[in-house]
C-alpha positions as CSV (number, residue, x, y, z in Angstrom):
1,X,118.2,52.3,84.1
2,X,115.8,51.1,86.8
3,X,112.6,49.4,85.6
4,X,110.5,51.3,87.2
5,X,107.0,50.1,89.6
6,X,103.9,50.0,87.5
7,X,100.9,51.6,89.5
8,X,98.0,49.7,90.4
9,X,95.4,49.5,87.7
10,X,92.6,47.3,86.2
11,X,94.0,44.2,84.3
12,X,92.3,43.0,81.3
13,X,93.2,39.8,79.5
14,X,95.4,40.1,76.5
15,X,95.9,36.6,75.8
16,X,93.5,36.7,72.6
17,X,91.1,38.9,70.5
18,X,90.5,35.8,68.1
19,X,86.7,35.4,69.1
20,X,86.7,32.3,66.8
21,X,89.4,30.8,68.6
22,X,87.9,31.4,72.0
23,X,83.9,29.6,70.5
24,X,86.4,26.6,69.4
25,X,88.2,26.6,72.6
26,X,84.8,26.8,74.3
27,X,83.3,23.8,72.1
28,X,86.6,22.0,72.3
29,X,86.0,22.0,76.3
30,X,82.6,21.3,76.4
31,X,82.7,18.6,74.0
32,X,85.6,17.1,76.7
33,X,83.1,17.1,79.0
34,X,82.5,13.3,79.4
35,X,86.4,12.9,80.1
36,X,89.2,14.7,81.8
37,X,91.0,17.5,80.2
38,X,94.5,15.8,82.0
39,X,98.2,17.2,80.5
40,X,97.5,14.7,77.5
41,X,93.9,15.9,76.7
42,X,95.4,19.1,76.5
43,X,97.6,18.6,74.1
44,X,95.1,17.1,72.1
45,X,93.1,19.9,72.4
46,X,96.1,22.1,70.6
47,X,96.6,19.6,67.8
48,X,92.8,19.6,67.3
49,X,93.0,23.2,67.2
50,X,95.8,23.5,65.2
51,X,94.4,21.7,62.3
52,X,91.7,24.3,62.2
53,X,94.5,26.7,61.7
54,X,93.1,28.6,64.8
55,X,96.7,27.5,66.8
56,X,100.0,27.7,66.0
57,X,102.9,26.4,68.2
58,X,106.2,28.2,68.3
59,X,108.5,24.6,68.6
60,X,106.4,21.8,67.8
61,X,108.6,19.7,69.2
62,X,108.3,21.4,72.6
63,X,104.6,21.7,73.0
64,X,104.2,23.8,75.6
65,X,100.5,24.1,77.6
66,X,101.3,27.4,78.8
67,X,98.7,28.8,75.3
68,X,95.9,26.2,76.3
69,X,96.3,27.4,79.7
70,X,95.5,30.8,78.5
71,X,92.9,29.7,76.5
72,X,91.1,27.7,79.0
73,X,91.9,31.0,81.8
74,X,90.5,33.5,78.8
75,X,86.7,30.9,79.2
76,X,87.1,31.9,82.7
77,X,87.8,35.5,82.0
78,X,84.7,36.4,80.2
79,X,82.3,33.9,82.0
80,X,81.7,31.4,80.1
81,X,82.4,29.0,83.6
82,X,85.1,28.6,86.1
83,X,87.7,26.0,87.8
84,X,87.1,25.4,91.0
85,X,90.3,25.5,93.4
86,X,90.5,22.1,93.9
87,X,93.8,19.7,93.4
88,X,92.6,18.4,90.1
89,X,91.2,21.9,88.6
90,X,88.0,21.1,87.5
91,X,86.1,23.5,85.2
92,X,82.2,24.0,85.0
93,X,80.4,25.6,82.1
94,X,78.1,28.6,83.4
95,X,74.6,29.2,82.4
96,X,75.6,32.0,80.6
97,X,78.4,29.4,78.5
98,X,75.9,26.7,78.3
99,X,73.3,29.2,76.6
100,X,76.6,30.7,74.4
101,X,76.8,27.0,73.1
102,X,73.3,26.9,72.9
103,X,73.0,29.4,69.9
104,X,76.6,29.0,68.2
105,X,75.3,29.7,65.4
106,X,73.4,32.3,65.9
107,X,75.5,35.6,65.9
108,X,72.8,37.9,66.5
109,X,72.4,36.2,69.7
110,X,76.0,35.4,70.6
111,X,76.4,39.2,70.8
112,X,73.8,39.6,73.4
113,X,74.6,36.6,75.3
114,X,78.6,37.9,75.4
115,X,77.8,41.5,76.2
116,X,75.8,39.9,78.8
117,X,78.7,38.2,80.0
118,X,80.2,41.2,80.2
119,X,77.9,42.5,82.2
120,X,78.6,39.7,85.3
121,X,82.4,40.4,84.7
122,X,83.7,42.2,88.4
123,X,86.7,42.9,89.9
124,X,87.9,41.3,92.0
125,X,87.5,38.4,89.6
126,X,88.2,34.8,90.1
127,X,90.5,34.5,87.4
128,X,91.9,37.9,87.0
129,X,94.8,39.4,88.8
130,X,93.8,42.8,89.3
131,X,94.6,43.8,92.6
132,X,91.9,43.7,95.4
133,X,91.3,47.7,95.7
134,X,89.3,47.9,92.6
135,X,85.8,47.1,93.8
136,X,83.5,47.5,90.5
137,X,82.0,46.0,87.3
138,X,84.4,47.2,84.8
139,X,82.2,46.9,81.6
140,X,79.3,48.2,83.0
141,X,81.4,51.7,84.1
142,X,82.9,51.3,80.2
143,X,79.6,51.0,78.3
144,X,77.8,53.4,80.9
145,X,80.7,56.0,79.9
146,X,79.8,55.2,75.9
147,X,76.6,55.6,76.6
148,X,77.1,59.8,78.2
149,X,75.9,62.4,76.0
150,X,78.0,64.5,77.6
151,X,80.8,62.0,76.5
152,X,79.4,62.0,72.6
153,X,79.0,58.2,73.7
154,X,82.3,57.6,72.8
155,X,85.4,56.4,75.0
156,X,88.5,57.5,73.2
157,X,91.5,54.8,73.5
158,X,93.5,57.4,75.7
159,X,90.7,58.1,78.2
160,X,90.8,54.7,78.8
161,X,95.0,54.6,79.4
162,X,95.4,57.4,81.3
163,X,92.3,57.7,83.2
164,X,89.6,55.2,83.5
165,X,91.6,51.7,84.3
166,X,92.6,53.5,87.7
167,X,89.1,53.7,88.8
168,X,88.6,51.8,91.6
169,X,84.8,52.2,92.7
170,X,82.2,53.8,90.6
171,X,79.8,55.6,93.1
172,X,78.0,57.8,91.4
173,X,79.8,60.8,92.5
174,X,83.1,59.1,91.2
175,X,81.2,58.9,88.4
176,X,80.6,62.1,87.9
177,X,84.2,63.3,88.7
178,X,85.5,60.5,86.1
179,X,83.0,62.1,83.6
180,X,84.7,65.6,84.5
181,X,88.5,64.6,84.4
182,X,87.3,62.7,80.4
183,X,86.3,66.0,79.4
184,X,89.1,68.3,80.5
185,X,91.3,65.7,78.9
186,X,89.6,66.0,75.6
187,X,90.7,69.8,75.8
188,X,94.4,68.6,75.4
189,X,96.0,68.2,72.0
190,X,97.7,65.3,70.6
191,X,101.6,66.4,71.8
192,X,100.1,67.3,75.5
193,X,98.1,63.8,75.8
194,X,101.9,62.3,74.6
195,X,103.8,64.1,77.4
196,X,101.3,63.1,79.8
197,X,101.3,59.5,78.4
198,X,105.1,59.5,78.8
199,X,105.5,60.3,82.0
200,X,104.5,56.8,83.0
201,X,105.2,55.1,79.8
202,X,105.5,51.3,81.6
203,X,101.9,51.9,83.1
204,X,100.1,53.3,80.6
205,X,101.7,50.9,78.0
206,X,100.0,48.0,79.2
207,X,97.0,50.1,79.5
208,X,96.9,50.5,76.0
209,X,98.1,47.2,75.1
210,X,95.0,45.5,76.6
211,X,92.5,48.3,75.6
212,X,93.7,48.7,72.2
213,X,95.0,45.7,71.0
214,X,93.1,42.8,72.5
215,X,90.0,44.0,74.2
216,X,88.3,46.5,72.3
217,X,89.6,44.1,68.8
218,X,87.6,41.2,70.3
219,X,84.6,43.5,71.1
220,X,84.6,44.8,67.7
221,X,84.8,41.6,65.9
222,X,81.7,40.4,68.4
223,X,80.2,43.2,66.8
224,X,79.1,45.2,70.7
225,X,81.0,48.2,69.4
226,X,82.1,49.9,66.4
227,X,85.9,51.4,66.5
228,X,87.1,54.4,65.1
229,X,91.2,53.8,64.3
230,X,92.2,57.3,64.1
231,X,96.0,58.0,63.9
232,X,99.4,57.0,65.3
233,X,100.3,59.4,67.9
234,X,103.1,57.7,69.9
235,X,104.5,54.8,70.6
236,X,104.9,53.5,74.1
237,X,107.4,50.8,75.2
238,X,107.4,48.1,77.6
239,X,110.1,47.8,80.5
240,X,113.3,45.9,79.4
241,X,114.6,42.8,81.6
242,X,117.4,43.5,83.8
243,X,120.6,43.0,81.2
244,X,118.5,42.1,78.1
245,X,119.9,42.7,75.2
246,X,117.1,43.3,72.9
247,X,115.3,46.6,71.7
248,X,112.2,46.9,73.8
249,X,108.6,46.2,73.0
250,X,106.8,49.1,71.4
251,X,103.0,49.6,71.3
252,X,101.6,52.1,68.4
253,X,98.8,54.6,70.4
254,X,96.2,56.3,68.4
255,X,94.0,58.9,68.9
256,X,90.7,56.8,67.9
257,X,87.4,55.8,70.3
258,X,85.1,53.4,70.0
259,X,81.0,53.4,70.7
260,X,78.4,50.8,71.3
261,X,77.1,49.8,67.8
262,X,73.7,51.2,67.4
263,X,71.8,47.7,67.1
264,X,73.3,46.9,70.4
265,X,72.7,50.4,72.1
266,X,68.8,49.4,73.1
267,X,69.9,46.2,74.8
268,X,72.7,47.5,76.9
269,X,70.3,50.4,78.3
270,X,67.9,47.9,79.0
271,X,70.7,45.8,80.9
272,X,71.9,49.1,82.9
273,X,68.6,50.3,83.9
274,X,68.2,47.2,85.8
275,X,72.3,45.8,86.4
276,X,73.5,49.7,87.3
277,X,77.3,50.6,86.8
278,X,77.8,51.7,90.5
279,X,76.3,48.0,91.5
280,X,78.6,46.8,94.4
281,X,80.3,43.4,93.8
282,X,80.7,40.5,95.7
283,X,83.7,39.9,97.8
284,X,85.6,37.0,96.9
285,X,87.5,37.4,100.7
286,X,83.9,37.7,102.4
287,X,84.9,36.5,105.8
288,X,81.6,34.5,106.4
289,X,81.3,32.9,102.9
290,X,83.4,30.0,101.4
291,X,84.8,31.4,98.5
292,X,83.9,28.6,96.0
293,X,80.2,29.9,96.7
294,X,80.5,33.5,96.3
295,X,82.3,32.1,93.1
296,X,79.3,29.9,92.1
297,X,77.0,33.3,92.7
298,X,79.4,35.5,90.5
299,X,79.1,33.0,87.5
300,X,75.3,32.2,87.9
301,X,74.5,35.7,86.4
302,X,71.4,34.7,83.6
303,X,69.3,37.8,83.6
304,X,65.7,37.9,82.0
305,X,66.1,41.0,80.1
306,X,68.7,38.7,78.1
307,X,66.3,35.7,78.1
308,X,63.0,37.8,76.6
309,X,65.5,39.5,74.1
310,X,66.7,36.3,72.7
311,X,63.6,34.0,73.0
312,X,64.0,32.2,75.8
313,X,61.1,31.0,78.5
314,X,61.2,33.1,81.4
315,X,59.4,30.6,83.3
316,X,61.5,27.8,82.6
317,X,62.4,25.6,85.8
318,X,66.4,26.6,85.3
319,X,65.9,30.2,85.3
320,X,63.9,29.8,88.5
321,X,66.6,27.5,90.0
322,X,69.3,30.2,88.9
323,X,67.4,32.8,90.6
324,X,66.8,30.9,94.1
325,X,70.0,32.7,95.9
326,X,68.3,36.1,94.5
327,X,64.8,35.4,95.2
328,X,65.9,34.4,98.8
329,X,67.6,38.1,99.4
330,X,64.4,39.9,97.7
331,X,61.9,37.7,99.7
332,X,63.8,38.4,103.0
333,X,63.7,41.9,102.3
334,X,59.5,42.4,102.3
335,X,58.8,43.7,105.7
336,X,55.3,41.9,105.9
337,X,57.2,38.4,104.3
338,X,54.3,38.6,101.9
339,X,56.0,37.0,99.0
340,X,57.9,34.2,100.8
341,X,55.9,32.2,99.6
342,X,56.7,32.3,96.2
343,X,60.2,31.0,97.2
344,X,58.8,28.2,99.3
345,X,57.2,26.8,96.0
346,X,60.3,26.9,93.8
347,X,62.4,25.3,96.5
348,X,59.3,22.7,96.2
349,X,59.7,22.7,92.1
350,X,63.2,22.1,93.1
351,X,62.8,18.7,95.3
352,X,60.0,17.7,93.0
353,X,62.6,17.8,89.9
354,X,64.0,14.1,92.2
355,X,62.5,11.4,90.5
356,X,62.3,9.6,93.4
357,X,60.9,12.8,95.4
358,X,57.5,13.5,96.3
359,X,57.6,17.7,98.0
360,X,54.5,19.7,98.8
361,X,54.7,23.5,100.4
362,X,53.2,23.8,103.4
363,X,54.3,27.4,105.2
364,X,52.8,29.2,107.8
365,X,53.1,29.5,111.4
366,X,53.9,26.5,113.2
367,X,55.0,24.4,109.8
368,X,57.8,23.6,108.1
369,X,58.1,25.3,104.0
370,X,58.3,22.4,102.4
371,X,57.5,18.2,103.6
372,X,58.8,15.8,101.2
373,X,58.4,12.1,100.8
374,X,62.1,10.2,99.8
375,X,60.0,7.8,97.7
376,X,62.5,5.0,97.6
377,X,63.2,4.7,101.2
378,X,59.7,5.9,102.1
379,X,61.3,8.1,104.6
380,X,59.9,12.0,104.7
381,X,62.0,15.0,105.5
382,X,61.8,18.8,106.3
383,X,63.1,21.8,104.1
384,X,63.2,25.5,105.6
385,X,63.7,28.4,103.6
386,X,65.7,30.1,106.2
387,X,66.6,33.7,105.0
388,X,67.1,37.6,106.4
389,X,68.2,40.8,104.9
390,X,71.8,40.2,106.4
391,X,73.2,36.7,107.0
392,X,71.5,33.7,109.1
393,X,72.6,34.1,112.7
394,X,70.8,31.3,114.2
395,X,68.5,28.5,114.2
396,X,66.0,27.5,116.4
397,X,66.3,23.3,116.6
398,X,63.4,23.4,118.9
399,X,61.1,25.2,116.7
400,X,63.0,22.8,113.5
401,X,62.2,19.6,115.6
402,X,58.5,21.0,116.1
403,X,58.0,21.2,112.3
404,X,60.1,18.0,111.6
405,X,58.2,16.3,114.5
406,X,54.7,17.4,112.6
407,X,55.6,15.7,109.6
408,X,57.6,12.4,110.9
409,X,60.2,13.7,109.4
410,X,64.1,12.0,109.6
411,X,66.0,14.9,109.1
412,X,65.7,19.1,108.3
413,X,67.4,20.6,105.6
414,X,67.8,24.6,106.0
415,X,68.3,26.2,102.7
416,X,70.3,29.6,102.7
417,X,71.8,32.2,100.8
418,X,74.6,32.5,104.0
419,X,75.1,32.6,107.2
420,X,77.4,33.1,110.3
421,X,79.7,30.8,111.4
422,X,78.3,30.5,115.4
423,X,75.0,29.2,113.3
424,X,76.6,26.4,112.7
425,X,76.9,25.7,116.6
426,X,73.6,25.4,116.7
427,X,72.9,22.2,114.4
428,X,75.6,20.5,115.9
429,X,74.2,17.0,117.2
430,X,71.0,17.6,115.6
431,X,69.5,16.2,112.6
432,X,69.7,19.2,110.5
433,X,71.8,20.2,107.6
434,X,72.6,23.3,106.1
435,X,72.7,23.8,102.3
436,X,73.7,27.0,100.6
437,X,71.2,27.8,98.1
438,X,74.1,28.9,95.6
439,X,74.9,25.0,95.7
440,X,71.7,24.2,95.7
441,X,70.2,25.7,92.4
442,X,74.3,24.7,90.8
443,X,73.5,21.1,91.5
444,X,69.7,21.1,89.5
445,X,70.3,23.5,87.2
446,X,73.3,20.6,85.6
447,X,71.3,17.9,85.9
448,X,68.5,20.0,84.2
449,X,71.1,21.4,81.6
450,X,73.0,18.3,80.5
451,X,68.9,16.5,80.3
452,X,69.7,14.1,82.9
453,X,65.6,13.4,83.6
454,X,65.9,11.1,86.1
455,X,67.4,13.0,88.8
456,X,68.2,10.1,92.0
457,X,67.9,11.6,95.3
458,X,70.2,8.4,96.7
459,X,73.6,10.5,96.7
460,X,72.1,13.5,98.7
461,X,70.2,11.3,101.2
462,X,73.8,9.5,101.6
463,X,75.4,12.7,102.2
464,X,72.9,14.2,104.4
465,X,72.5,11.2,106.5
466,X,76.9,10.6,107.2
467,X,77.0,14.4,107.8
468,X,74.1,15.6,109.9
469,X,74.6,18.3,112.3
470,X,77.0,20.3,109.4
471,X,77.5,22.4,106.6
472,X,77.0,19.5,103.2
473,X,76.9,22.7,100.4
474,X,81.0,21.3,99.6
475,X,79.7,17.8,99.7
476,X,77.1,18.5,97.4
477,X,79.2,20.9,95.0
478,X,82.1,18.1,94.7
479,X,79.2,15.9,93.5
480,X,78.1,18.2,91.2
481,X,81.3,18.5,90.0
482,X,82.1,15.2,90.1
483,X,79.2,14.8,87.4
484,X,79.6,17.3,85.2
485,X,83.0,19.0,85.2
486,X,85.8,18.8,83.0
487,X,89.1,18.3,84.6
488,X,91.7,20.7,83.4
């Protein structure tokens, strides 16, 4: 028989629903931090693991990475930080991960901190292979559904399989339909939800493999919902390989649902009043981005709802670094521009965190945001917060060299969120740089995280200077890397 072609549908990873094993994976590659997670600190990692009787090879003589691999990919998966695409694979804790690691001990707020992961998780993904038509934020659609009255805040296993991992956006009008097509299923009996289920037993299989066994599992034992079993209704098997000779794989369906466990419930309101379920994600094939930034946006998620909920300053210098890509889109946005300036004096909070830095906000008509004094050098330079509601389309060098002129200034940086590519043209053979404020707040917010206090400006005045004229945000972000990333 045929195997026949699975239809397009969300993908979530199965490759664990131990959450122990994924905080010792997570401790295991932060604590490797300091050295490269090569082939051979890989397969320390699985011995170390596997005398905490959280791994178990198949052959130990063979020793296979491919487990570690999906280990490491499952860190990726849920947000606790990403590779970058680089030769040597390279792979940065979030904020989010770093504040997991934070409070590992603290389960009360490990739950908020991994629903709030959930909350950042969109597809596309960076580490996920579901295909490129699904444009949403999966587990915001899922605890929005299980948060419906209309729904009895419940999301039976079923619902899931045969009709919600096929959404592919979730306008509120989708919304509503999906809400529609949940309750005309529920009118269906146990041997009509089988002979529906079977009719596309290879897709809806998997469906239920990832829902059933592996995801919802691991958000049960997080404790961010409660499961109700229910019974064995079917079982549902997997596509054999062309002449196999084995029995195919069977998975058990039942008819049980899960619901967002009542301490919980308040929390994830509060996050969906604010992060909405019909938010639109970022495009990982944005035309006008590099991808490794709309990456580095993605994983910077670190809301404040989370931050007041578990105790955390609001007002701390790494929230407000986190935030500078955000705060650059919302300031952009005020037609009057009366709240730019609140920008221009965390970009200065930024340059000031440079040991070796002196920055002071200026603003206004006819001056540059920020002047700043390279102490060591005793050289100054210019910073412009350069933003609008769209992309940057140009730059004035005239008006920069004004501004830089003012000060005695060596060299402009322009700070933005993005920007077209012909704006690039325009700082060619001037002393200006462009860096993206994604890699900007990335590159503070580690120094800042790992307590590196003395923050040298030397490296980004070398880079600046050799690359005037250009784009330095990958310059800067290989640095960054270079400093704090563990090699994978």
């Amino acid at each position: 028989m045929p195997i026949m072609v699975e239809r397009e549908k969300w993908i979530l990873y199965k490759h664990t629903c131990d959450y122990e094993l994924i905080k010792a994976v997570a401790m295991d590659v932060k604590n490797s931090c300091a050295s490269n997670i090569s082939s051979t600190e890989k397969y320390r990692m699985q011995e170390r693991l596997a005398a905490l009787d959280l791994y178990k090879m198949r052959n130990p003589k063979i020793k296979p990475l491919d487990s570690i691999n999906h280990r490491i990919n499952t860190l990726e998966f849920y947000m606790f930080g990403y590779e970058d695409n680089s030769e040597d694979k390279r792979f940065i804790f979030s904020p989010l991960g770093n504040l997991f690691l934070k409070y590992i001990g603290d389960e009360q707020k490990l739950k908020k901190i991994f629903t709030t992961m959930l909350f950042a998780i969109q597809f596309p993904h960076w580490a996920n292979g579901t295909p490129d038509c699904f444009k949403l934020y999966p587990f915001r659609l899922l605890l929005k559904l299980m948060s419906d009255e209309r729904l009895e805040y419940k999301l039976y296993s079923t619902e899931y399989a045969y009709i919600v991992a096929f959404e592919k956006n979730a306008s509120e009008a989708n919304y509503e339909n999906l809400v529609r097509k949940i309750l005309e299923f529920r009118n269906y009996n146990d041997d009509k939800v089988v002979a529906l289920l079977k009719e596309d037993e290879h897709t809806y299989v998997n469906c239920i493999y990832e829902w059933q066994y592996y995801t919802q599992k691991l958000l049960r034992t997080i404790g961010i919902i409660d499961v109700y079993e229910g019974d064995k209704i079917c079982q549902l098997y997997h596509p054999q390989k062309t002449n196999s000779r084995s029995s195919p794989t069977g998975r058990w369906v039942k008819n049980g649902y899960a619901k967002i466990s009542a301490d919980l419930f308040p929390f994830v309101q509060k996050m969906l009043a604010v992060y909405p379920y019909n938010a639109e994600p970022l495009k990982l094939n944005d035309p006008e981005r590099m991808q490794m930034d709309v990456v580095k946006e993605i994983y910077s998620f670190y809301p404040n709802i989370l931050l007041e909920e578990i105790g955390e300053d609001v007002d701390d210098i790494q929230v407000k670094l986190l935030n500078l890509p955000f705060l650059i889109e919302k300031y952009s946005n005020n037609p009057d521009n009366s709240t730019a300036y609140l920008f221009e004096e965390v970009l200065a909070e930024g340059f000031n965190m440079f040991v070796n830095v002196e920055a002071h906000r200026i603003g206004g008509a006819g001056h540059t945001d920020v002047e700043c004094l390279y102490i060591t050098k005793r050289k100054k330079f210019a910073v412009e917060a350069k933003s609008t509601a769209n992309k940057l389309s140009g730059v004035n060098t005239s008006r920069l060299r004004e501004h830089r002129n003012q000060i005695g200034g060596e060299y402009t940086i322009v700070i933005t969120p993005r920007y077209v590519p012909a704006a690039k043209r325009d700082i060619r053979n001037e002393p200006i740089v462009f860096v993206l404020a994604s890699t900007f707040s990335e590159y503070l917010y580690n120094h800042v995280h790992h307590d590196v206090r003395e923050i040298d400006y030397e490296d980004f005045d070398s880079i600046i200077t050799s690359h005037l004229g250009t784009d330095v945000s990958k310059l800067i972000s290989n640095m960054t890397m270079e400093k704090f990333a563990t090699r994978s």
